[in-house]
C-alpha positions as CSV (number, residue, x, y, z in Angstrom):
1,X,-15.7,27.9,-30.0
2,X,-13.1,25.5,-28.8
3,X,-15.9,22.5,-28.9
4,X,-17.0,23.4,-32.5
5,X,-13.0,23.6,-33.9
6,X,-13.0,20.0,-32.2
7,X,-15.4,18.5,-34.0
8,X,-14.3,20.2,-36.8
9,X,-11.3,18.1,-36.0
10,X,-12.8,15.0,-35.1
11,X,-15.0,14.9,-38.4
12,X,-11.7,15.7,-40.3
13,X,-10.3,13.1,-38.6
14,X,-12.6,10.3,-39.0
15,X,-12.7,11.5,-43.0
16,X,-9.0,10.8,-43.2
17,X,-9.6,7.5,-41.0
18,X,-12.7,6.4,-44.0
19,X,-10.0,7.8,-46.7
20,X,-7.2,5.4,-45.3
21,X,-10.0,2.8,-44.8
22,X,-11.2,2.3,-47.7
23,X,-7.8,2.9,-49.8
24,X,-6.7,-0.3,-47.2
25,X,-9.8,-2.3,-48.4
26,X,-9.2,-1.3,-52.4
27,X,-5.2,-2.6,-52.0
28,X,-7.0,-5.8,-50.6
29,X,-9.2,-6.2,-53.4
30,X,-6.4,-5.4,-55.6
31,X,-4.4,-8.0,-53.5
32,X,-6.9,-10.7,-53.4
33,X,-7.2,-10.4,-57.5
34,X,-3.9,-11.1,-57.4
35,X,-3.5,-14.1,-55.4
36,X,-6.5,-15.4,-57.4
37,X,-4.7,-14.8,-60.7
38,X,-1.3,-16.3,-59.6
39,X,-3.5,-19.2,-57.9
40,X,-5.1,-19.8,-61.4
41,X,-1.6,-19.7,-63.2
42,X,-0.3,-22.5,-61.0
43,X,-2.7,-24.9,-61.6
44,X,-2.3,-24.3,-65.3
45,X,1.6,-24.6,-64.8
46,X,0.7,-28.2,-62.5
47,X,-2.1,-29.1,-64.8
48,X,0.3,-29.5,-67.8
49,X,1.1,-32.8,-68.5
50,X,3.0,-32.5,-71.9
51,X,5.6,-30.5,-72.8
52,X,4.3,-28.4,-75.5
53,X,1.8,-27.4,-73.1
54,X,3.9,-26.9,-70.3
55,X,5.7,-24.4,-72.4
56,X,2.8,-22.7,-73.6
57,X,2.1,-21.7,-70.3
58,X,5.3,-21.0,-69.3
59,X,6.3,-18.4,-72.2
60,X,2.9,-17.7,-73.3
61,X,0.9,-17.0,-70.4
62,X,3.1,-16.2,-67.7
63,X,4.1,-12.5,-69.3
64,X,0.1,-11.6,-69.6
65,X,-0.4,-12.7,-65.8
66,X,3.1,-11.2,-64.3
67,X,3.2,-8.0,-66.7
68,X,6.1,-8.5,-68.0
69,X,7.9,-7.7,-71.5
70,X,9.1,-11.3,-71.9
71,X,9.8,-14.6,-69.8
72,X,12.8,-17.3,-71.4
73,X,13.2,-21.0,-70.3
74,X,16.6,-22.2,-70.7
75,X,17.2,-26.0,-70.3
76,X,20.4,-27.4,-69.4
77,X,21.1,-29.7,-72.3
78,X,25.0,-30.9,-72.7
79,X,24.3,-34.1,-74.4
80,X,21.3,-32.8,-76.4
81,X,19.4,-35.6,-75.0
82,X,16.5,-33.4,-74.6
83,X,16.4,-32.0,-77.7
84,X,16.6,-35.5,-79.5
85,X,13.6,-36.7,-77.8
86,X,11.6,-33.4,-78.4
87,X,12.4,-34.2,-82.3
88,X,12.0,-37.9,-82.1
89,X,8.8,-36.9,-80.7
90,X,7.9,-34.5,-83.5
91,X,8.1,-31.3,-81.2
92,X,9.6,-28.4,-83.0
93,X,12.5,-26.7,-81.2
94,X,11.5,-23.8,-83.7
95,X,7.7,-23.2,-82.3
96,X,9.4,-21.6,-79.2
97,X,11.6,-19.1,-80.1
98,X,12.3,-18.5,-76.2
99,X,12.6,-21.6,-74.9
100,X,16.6,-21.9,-75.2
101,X,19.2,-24.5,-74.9
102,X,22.5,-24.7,-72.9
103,X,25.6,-26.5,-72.8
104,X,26.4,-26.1,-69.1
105,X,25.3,-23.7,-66.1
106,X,26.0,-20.2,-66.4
107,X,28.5,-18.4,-64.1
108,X,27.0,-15.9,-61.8
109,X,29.6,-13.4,-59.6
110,X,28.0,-14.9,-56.3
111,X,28.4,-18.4,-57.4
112,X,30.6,-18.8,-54.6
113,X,28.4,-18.1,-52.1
114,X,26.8,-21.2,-49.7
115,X,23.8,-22.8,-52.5
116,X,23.4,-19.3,-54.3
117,X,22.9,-21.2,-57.3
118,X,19.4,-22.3,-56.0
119,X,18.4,-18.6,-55.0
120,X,16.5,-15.9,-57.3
121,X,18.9,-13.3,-59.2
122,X,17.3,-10.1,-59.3
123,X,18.5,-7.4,-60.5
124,X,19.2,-4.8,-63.5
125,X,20.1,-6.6,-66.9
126,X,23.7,-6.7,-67.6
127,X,24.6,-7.8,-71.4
128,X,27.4,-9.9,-70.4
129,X,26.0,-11.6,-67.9
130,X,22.1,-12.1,-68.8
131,X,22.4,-11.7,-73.1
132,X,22.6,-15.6,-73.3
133,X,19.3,-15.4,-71.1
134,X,17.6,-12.6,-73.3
135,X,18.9,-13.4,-76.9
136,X,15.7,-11.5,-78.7
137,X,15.1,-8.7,-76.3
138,X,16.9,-6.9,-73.5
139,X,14.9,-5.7,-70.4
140,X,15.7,-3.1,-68.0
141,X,15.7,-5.7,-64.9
142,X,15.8,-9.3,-64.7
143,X,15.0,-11.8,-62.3
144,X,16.6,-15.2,-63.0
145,X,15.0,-18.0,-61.5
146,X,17.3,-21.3,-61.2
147,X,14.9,-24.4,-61.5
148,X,16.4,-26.9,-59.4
149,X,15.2,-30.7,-58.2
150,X,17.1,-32.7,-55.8
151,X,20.1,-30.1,-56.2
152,X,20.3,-30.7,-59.4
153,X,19.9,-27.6,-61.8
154,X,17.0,-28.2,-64.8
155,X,17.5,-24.9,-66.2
156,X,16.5,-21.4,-65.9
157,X,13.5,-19.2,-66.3
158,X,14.5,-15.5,-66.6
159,X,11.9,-12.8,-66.2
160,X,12.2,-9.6,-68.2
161,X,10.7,-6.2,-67.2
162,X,11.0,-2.8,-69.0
163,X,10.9,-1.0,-65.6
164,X,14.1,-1.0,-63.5
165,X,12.3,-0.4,-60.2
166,X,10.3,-3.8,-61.1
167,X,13.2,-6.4,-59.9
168,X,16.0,-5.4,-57.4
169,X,18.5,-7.2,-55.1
170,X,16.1,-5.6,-51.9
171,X,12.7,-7.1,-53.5
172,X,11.7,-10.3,-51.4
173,X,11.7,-13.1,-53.2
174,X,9.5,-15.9,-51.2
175,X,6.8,-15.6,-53.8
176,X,9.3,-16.1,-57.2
177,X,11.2,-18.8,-55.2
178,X,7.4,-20.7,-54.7
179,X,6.9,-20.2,-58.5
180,X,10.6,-21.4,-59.4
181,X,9.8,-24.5,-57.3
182,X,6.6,-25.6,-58.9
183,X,7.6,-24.8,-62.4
184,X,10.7,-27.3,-61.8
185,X,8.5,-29.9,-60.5
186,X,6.6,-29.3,-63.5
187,X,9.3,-29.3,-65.7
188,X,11.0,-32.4,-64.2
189,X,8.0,-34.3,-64.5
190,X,7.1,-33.7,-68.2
191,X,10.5,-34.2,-69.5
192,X,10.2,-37.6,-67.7
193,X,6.7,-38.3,-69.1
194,X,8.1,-37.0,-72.2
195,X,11.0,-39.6,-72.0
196,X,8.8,-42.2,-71.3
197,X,6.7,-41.5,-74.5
198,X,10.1,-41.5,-76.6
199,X,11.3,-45.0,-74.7
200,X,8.1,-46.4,-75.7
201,X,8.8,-45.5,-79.0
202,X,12.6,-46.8,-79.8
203,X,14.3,-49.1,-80.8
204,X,16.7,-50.2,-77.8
205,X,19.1,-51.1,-80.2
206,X,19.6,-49.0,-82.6
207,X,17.9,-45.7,-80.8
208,X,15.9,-45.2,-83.9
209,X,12.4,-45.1,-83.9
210,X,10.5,-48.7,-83.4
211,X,7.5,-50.2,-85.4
212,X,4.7,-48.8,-83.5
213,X,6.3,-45.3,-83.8
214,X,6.8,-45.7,-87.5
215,X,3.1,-47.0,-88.8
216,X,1.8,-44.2,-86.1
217,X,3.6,-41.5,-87.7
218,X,3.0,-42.9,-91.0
219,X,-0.7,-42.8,-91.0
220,X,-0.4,-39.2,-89.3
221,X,1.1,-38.2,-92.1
222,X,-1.1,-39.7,-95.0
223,X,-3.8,-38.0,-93.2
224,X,-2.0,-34.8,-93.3
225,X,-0.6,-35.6,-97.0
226,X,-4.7,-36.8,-98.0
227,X,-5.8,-33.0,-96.5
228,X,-2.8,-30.9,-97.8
229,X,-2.6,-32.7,-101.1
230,X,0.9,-33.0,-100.8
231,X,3.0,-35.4,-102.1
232,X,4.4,-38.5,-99.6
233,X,6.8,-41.4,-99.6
234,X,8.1,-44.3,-98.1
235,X,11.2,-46.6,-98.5
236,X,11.5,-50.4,-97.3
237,X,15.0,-50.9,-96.7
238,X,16.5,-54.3,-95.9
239,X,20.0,-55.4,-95.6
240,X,21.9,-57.9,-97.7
241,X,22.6,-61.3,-96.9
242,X,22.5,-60.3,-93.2
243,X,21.5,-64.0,-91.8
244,X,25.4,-64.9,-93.2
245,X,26.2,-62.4,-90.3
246,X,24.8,-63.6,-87.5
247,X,25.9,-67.4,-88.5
248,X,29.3,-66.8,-89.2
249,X,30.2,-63.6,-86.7
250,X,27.5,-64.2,-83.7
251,X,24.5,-61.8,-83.1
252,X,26.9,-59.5,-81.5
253,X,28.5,-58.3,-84.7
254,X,24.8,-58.7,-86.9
255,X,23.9,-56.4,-83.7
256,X,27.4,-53.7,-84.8
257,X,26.3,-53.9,-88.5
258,X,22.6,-53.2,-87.7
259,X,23.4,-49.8,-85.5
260,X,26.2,-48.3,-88.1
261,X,23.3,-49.2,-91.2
262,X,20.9,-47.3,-89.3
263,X,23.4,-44.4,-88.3
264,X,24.3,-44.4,-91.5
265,X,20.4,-43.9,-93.0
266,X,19.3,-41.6,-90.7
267,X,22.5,-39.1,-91.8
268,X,21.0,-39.0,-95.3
269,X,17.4,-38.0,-93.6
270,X,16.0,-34.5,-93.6
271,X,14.3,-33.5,-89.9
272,X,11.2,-33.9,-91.1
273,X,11.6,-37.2,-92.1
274,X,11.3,-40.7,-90.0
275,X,13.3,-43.5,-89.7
276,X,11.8,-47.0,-87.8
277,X,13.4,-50.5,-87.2
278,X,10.7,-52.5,-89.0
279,X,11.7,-56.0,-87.6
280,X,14.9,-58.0,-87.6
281,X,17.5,-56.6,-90.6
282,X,14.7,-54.9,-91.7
283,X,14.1,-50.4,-91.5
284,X,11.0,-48.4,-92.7
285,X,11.8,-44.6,-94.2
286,X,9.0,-41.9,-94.3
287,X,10.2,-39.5,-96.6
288,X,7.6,-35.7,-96.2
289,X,6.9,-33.5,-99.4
290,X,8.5,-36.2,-101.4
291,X,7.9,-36.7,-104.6
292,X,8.8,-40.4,-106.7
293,X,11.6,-39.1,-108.1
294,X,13.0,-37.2,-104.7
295,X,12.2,-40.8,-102.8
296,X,14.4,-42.3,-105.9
297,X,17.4,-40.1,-105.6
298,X,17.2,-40.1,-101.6
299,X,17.0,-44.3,-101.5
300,X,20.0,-44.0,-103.8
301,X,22.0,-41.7,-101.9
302,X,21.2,-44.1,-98.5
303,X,21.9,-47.6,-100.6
304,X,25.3,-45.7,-101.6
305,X,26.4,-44.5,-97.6
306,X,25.6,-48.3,-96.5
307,X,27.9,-49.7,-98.5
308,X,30.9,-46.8,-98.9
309,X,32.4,-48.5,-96.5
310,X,33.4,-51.5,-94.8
311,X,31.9,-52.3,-90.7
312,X,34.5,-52.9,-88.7
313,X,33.4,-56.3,-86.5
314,X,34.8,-58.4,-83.9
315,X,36.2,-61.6,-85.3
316,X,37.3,-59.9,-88.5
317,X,40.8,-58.7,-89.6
318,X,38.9,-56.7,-92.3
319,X,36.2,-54.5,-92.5
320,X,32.5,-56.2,-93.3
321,X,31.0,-55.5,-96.5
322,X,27.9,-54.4,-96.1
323,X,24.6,-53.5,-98.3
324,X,21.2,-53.1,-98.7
325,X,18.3,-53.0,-101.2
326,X,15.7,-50.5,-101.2
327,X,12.3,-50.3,-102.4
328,X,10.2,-47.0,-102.9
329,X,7.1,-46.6,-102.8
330,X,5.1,-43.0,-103.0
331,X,1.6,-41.0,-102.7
332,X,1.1,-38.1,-105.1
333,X,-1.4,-36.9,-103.5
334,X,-2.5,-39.7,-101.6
335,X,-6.1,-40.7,-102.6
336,X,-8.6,-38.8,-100.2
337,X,-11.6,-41.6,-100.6
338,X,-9.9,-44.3,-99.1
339,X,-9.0,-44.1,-94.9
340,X,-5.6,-43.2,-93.9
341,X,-5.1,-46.9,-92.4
342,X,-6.4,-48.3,-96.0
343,X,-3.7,-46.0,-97.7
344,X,-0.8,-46.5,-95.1
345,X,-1.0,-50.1,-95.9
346,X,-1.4,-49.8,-99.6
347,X,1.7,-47.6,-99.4
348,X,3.8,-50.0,-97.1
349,X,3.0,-53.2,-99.4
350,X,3.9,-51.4,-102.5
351,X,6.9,-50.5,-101.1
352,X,8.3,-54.3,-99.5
353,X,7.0,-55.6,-103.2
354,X,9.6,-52.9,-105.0
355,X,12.4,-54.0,-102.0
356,X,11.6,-58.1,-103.3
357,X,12.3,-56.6,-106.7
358,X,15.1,-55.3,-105.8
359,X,16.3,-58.6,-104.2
360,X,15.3,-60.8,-107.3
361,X,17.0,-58.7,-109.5
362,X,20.1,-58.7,-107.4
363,X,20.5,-57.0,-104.5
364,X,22.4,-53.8,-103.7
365,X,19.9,-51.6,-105.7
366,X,17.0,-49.3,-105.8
367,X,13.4,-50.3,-107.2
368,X,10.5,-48.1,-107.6
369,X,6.9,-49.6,-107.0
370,X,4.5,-48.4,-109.7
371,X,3.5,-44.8,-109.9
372,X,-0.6,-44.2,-108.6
């Protein structure tokens, strides 16, 4: 009796052992998915190479491979030097309604505490002290990743989770401080390629777009104009008598004049418009969804703000009269048999021909090339 109740036991035994066993070899299974999927999401994260894409990854495809309810980036941007480029560089702030913006670090409670700021915040989501975080959405725990190179703090990226149990202060964090790491190298290294890109772009003296940029965006935009049937302008802007500058003040002063005339365009532009240093005295406007008449009144409003006030110049007691003569040019719709180069060109020449009207006739003045 007693050997038959033991193997009983034994073969109860050895069923709980094969249970155990093979619930051990499911959880690796389950495991090894798991590395495989977060292996897969890091080389997306290090195979992104431009910003857009970077961020695409980040806000897009992280919550699908983490299951969570949300994920936020939030850059560190005081000076809004980031955000200039990203528009210089025709990357709209607006396509990512979670990737946020701030003025300075935020203050955690532990912020005392020897390099917290470089350590994972986890935790349940506290309105004061995540909402700036979480501005579309609050989650039921949080875990606040500081992305940080060469101790200097990029930003954050802030996990949300519906499930309190998913993120607390006793969860290890080795694995979100790895992926904290490589999405700042990441980061780091597309805003630089990013800045690059924009460098290669500018004008180094008057930090607005340079020639290249300008005929680049411009036959971007007659393609787009040629597909959308939409209407597209340009002005040629050049400023008066600008060589009498130079020869009586020095190239430092026609340098002053030739930053404040371009500040002073580019306050009258819309976002979606362009502004390029063309060569010399000379700028280039590309005016979006603009009809001749809306290029008219916008050339007018610019040739009035460049000469509603004096420029203040070294070597003068007085402020500098300055103006500038305009000529417009514009595409309603552009022709759609003819290249975009072809048109682009077309467009440019009719416009310098309306701005040596406009110089012939007198200067300080708006002239319209001939309608298509």
């Amino acid at each position: 009796m007693r050997s038959a109740i033991d193997s009983e036991a034994l073969i109860a035994d050895n069923e709980q052992l094969r249970a155990e066993l093979q619930d051990l070899l499911q959880q690796a299974h389950i495991n090894q998915s798991i590395i495989e999927r977060h292996q897969a999401f890091d080389l997306k994260l290090i195979g992104a190479s431009e910003f857009r894409e970077l961020i695409e990854v980040m806000l897009t495809v992280m919550p699908g491979v983490f299951s969570l309810e949300t994920v936020t980036l939030s850059l560190i941007d005081g000076d809004y030097a980031i955000q200039r480029i990203l528009r210089d560089l025709q990357i709209g702030i607006n396509e990512f309604p979670k990737l946020l913006f701030l003025k300075q670090a935020l203050a955690f409670p532990d912020d005392d505490l020897t390099r917290a700021d470089e350590k994972p915040r986890l935790g349940p989501y506290v309105a004061a002290l995540h909402g700036p975080l979480f501005p579309h959405y609050e989650p039921v725990s949080v875990a606040v990743l500081p992305l940080v190179r060469q101790h200097r703090l990029l930003g954050y990226l802030a996990l949300g989770s519906a499930y309190g149990e998913r993120f607390t202060r006793s969860l290890a964090t080795d694995f979100i401080e790895r992926l904290a790491t490589i999405a700042a190298v990441c980061l780091e290294n597309v805003i630089n390629n990013e800045r690059l890109k924009h460098i290669g772009l500018t004008d180094p003296l008057t930090g607005v777009n340079n020639r290249r940029y300008i005929e680049q965006r411009m036959q971007e935009e007659v393609a787009r104009s040629q597909r959308d049937r939409s209407a597209l302008s340009c002005l040629f802007i050049d400023i008066d008598h600008f060589k009498r500058v130079n020869d009586q003040f020095g190239h430092q002063s026609g340098d002053d004049v030739l930053r404040e005339v371009a500040a002073r365009i580019k306050k009258e532009l819309r976002l979606s418009d362009a502004l390029g240093r063309f060569g010399g005295e000379e700028f280039v406007v590309l005016l979006t969804h603009a009809t001749r008449e809306d290029a008219a009144r916008i050339a007018e409003r610019i040739r009035a703000g460049v000469c509603s006030r004096g420029v203040m110049i070294e070597g003068s007691r007085d402020p500098l009269k300055i103006t500038a003569s305009i000529g417009a040019a514009a595409l309603t719709p552009p022709d759609r048999s003819r290249p975009a180069a072809e048109v682009k060109q077309a467009m440019l020449k009719a416009a310098d021909q309306a701005l040596y009207q406009a110089k012939e006739a007198g200067r300080n003045r708006v002239m319209l090339a001939a309608s298509d």
